[in-house]
Every structure is written in C-alpha cells, then in structure tokens.
VMD Tcl script that draws the C-alpha trace (Angstrom):
set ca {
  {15.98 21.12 -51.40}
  {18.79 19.37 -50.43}
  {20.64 22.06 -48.80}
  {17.36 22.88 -46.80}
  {17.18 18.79 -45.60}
  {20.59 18.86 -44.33}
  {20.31 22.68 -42.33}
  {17.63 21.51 -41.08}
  {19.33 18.51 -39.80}
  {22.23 20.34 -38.10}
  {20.19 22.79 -36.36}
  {18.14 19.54 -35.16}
  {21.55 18.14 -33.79}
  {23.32 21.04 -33.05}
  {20.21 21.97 -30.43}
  {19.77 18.30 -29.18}
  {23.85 18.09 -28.14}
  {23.48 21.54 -26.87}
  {21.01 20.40 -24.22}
  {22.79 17.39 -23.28}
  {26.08 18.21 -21.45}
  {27.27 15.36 -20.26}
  {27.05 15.74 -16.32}
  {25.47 13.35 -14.07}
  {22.32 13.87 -13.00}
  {22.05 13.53 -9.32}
  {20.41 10.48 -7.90}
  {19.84 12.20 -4.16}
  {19.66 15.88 -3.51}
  {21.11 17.15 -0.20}
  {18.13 16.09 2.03}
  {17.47 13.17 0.53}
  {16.45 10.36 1.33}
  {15.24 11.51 5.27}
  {16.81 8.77 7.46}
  {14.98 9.86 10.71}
  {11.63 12.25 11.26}
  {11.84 15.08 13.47}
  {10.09 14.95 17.07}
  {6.83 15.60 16.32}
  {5.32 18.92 17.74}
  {3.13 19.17 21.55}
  {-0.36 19.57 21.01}
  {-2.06 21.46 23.94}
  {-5.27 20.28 24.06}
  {-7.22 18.71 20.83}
  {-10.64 19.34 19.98}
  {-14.09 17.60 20.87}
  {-16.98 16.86 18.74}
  {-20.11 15.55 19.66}
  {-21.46 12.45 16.59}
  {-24.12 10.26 17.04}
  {-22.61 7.30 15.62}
  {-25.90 5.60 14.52}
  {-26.65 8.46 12.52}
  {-23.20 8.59 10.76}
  {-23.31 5.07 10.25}
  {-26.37 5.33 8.30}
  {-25.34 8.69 6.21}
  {-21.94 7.08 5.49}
  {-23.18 3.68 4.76}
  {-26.08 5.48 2.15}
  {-22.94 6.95 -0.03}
  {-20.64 4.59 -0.10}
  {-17.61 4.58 -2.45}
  {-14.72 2.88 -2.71}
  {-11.93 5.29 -1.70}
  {-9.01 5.59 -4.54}
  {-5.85 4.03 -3.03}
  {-3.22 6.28 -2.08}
  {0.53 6.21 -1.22}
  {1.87 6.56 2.30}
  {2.68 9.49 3.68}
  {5.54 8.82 5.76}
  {8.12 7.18 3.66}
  {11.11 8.91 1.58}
  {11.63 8.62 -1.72}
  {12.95 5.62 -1.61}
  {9.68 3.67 0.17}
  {11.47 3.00 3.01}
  {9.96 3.92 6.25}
  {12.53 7.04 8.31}
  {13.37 6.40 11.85}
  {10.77 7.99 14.29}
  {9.12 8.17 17.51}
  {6.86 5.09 17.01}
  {9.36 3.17 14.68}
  {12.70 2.06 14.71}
  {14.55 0.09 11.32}
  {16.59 -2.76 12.94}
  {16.68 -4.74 9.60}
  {19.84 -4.24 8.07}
  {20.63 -1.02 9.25}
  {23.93 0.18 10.76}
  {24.50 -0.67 13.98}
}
mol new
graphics top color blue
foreach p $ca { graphics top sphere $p radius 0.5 }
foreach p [lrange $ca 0 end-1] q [lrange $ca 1 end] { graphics top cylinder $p $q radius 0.2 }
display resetview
C-alpha cells in the first residue's frame, strides 16, 4: 500500500514540475497595450429612419429595465484610454 502512496505521489509531482518550466510569462504581447487608434473609416452616407418619438417613448417607457453595466469599449487592456481622433492623453505622457 505503501509503495502504491508514494508512485502515486511521484507521478503527481513528476507531472506538476513537468508543466511548470520556469519561463516568464509575458505581461504584454506584441500589440499590446494599443497606444493610439487607427483613423477611423469614411462613411458615405448613413441611413434614415422615420420614429415617432411619442410612440417610442411610451413602448420603451412600458418595458423598462435596468440595463446590466458594461465595460468600455475603447480602452486597452490596461483601462487607459489610446490616443485618437477625438482624444488626446496629455497627463503624464511623453512629450
């Protein structure tokens, strides 16, 4: 029984070193955090729609729910908001 505790063991710790070998795991990949967005893209000619807004008032304001929060879309990974068209980072940044 004892011989089956202790093979036991050493496949146990002979699988758990074998998965960890020792390199770094890297904190950024390549692109990473995005420092600026790309120009955004021309749009030729957007869409019309006709809404009667006392009508959608009244449908929207029948089923009301409180939307779930959600994240922002245009930060990296690090929350901090890229250079763009509509915003610059002057706090901190390099000159």
């Amino acid at each position: 029984m004892v011989h089956i505790r202790r093979t036991v063991l050493m496949l146990v710790l002979t699988g758990a070193l074998s998965h960890f070998d020792g390199s770094p795991v890297p904190r950024f990949f390549a692109d990473d955090p995005i420092q600026a967005m790309p120009p955004p893209l021309p749009v030729q000619k957007p869409a019309t729609q006709n809404v009667n807004r006392v009508l959608d008032l009244l449908v929207q304001s029948k089923s009301w729910k409180q939307r779930p929060a959600t994240p922002a879309g245009a930060v990296n990974t690090l929350g901090e908001v890229p250079d763009s068209e509509w915003f610059t980072n002057r706090h901190g940044g390099a000159a």
